[in-house]
N, C-alpha and C positions, 0 to 999 in steps of 0.2 A: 577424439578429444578427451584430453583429462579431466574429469567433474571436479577433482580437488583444486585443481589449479583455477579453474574460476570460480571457485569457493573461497581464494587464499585471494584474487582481484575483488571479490565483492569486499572485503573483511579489507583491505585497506582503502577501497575508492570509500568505503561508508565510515571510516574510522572509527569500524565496530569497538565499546570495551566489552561485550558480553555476543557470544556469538555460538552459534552450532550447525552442523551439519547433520540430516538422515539419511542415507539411503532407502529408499521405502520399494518391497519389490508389489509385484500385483495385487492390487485387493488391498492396500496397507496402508490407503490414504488416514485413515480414522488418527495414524500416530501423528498427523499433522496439530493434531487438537490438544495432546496434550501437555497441560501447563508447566509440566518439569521438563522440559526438553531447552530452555535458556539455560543454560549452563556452560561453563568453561571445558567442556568433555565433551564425547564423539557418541552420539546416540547409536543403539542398535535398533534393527526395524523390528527383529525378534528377538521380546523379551518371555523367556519360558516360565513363571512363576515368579512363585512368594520367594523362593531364595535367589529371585533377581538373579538368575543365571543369564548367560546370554548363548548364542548362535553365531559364530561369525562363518559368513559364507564368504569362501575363496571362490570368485569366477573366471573362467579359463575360457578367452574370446578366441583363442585358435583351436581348443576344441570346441566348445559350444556345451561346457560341461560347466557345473559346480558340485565345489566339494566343503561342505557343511560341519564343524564340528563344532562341539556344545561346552560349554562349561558346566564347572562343579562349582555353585555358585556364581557370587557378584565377581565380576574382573576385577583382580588385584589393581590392573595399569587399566585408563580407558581416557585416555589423549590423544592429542593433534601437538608434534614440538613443531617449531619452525618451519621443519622440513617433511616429513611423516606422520601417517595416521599408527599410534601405538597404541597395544592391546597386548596387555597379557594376562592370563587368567589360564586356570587349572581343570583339564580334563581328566577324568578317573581313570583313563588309560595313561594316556602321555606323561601326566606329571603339567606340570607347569610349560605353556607352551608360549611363544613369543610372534606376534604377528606383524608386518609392517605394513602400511596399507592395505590389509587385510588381505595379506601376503603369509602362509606360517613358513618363517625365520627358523627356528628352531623346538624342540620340546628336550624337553629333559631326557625322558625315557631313550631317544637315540642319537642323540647330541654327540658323542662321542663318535658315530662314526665319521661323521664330518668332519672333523674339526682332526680327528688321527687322520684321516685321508689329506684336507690340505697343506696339514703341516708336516707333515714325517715323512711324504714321499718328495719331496723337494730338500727337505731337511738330510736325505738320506741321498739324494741324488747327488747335492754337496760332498764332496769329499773332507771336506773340513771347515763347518761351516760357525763364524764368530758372531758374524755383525747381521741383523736381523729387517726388517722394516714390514710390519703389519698394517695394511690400509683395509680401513673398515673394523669389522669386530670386535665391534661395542659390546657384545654377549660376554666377551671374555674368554670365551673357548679356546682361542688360538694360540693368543699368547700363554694360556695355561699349558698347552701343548710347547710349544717354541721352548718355556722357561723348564724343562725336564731336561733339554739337552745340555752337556757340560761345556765349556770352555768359552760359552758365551764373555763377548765384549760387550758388544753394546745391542739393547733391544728397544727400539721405538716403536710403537701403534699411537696409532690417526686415526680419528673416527670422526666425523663432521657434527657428528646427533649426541651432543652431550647428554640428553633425555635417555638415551636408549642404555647410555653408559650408566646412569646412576639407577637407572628401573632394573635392568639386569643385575646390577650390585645387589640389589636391596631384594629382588625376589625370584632369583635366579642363582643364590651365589655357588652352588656349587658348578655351576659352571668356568669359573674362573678361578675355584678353589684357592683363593687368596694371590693370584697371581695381580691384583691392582695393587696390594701391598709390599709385592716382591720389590724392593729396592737396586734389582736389576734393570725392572722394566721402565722407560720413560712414555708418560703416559699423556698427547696432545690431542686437544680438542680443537679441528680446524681441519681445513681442504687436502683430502693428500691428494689431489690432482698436483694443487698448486706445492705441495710440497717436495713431492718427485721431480716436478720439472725446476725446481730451485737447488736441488741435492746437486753434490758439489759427485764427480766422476770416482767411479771405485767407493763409492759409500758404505755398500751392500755386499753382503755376500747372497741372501736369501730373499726376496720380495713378496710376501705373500698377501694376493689380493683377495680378502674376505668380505665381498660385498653382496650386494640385491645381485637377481637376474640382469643380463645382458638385455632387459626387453626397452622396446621404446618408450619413450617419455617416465622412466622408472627412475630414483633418484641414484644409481648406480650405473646408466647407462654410460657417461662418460667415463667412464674407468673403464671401457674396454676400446677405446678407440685407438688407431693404432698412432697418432703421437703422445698417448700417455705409455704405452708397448715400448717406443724408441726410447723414451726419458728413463726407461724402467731400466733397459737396456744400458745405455750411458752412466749409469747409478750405481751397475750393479759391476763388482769385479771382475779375472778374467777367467772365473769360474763360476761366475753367477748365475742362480736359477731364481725363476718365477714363474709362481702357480697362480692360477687367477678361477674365480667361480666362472663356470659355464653354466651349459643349460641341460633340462631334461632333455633329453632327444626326440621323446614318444611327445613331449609335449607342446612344443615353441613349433612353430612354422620352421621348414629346412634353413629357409634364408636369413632368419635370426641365428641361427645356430653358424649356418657357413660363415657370417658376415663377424661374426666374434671369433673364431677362430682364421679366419683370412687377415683381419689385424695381428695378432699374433705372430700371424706367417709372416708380414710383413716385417716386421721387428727384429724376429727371431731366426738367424738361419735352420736353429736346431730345435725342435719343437717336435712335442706331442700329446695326443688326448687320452686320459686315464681312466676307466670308470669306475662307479663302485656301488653296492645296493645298498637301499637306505629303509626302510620298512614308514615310514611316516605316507599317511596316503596318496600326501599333497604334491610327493617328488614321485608318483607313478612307479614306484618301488628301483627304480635305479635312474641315477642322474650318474652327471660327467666333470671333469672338470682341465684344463687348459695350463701347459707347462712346456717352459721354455728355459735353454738353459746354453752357456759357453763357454768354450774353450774343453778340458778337460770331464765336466761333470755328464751323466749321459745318464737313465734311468735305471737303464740294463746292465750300468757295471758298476752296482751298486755292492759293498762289503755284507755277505752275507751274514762272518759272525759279528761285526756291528751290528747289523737292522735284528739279528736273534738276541743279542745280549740287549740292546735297548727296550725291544718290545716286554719280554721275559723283568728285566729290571725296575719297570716303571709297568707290567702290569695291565699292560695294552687289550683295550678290548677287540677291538679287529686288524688294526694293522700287525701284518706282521711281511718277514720277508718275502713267502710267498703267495701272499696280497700283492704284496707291490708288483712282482711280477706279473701276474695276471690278470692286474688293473690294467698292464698298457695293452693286451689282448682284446682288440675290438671287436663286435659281432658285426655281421658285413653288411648289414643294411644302415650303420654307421658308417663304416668302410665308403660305401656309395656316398652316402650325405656327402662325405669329406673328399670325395675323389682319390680314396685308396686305391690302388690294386687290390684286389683280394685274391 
């Protein structure tokens, strides 16, 4: 059971205007008492000091683990939008980090790998790639990435959480490095579920899906089922590829992991799973992610002095050609997961 989701039913059966949630762990009743916690903001259970720093703890119920990081000081972001519990606030390592339901989304300090990983190995897998469609990616990361390639037509991102899109502008923005002012990019606040399954055929040439985890009742979970796969599929040209967030491997149950990549399959005749390390503690220092693609595009026969003139041009902190190559090289206890040969 989700606690937020009956926290978002009491707040409308009571037609709360002032409302709050704690998570309170053992021993932590006492923060029930006190009288600044009515507020329009998401309480922490651990507050560390005078400089009102806080703790947010990520819990991993498939491992039975948590992992804790602290701020440097008060949280920059510390809301509840619509749809998401948002938190962002600055650890003296990371830099400014981004949390979603006390999920870490992002930090500064390695941002980039992500974000070169799911756009430039799809982007490069294209052989010629104009017309763009980013779902999710309210950080901004992706389409900063997308908007470096040349000969772009047309670029859309869709993000649902207009919250996340103006908190990241405002204290995150090197992430997006002015890519919401790029005049390239068209920028919609609303469902891309619904908006993929409305896109007219041959839309796309590239789809790339920058959402939450593939986990249950998570607000990204539908973006990986496989009729949003076929819409992607139908949308996309007859060289289209799409890359879609997956999961840690060491970390999700197998069956979350198969069941997101078996959508795909279904989708996709051509498909395959990429990895890459990430050093942030939260992703268990390597996660994966999911690509699919038709007709003529294929991973492995990708222009190698493209992907070196690109990387070398624009300055790339990890992707490069022989990244990409060794991203599709899986280790075989992935292999198993996935019902590889190895």
């Amino acid at each position: 059971m989700n606690p937020w989701k009956a926290f978002e039913s009491l707040k409308t059966y009571l037609k709360a205007k002032k409302f709050n949630c704690i998570e309170l762990q053992r021993g932590s009743s006492h923060l029930i008492n006190n009288p600044g916690l009515l507020q329009d903001t998401v309480a922490h259970a651990s507050l560390d000091g005078e400089d009102h720093s806080i703790t947010v703890t990520e819990r991993e119920s498939y491992t039975d683990t948590s992992i804790a990081i602290k701020s440097t000081g008060a949280p920059l972001v510390n809301m509840r939008s619509q749809f998401q519990k948002i938190v962002i606030a600055k650890n003296k390592w990371w830099g400014n980090m981004l949390w979603l339901d006390d999920v870490v989304n992002v930090s500064e300090k390695d941002e980039f790998v992500y974000h070169e990983m799911i756009v430039n190995v799809p982007m490069m897998t294209h052989p010629d790639p104009k017309r763009v469609l980013i779902v999710g990616g309210g950080d901004g990361g992706a389409a900063r990435e997308v908007l470096k390639h040349e000969g772009l037509t047309k670029v859309v991102m869709i993000d649902i959480d207009e919250a996340v899109v103006n908190e990241c502008k405002k204290h995150m923005p090197g992430l997006n490095a002015g890519a919401f002012e790029d005049p390239r990019l068209e920028l919609i606040i609303g469902d891309g579920i619904d908006y993929v399954r409305k896109a007219a055929d041959d839309s796309f040439d590239v789809i790339i899906v920058d959402s939450t985890d593939p986990i249950p009742d998570s607000v990204g979970e539908v973006l990986f089922s496989e009729e949003f796969y076929q819409n992607c599929h139908r949308a996309l040209s007859a060289n289209g590829v799409v890359t879609t967030q997956s999961v840690m491997p060491m970390r999700y149950d197998a069956d979350v992991y198969r069941r997101s990549i078996k959508n795909l399959q279904g989708a996709f005749s051509q498909e395959r799973t990429y990895i890459y390390l990430i050093p942030t503690d939260t992703y268990n220092g390597q996660t994966s992610l999911g690509l699919g693609f038709k007709g003529d595009s294929h991973p492995k026969k990708v222009d190698k002095e493209r992907a070196k003139k690109f990387a070398a041009a624009h300055k790339l902190k990890y992707y490069n050609h022989g990244i990409h190559q060794a991203a599709l090289c899986l280790p075989n206890y992935l292999k198993e997961t996935l019902n590889i040969p190895i």
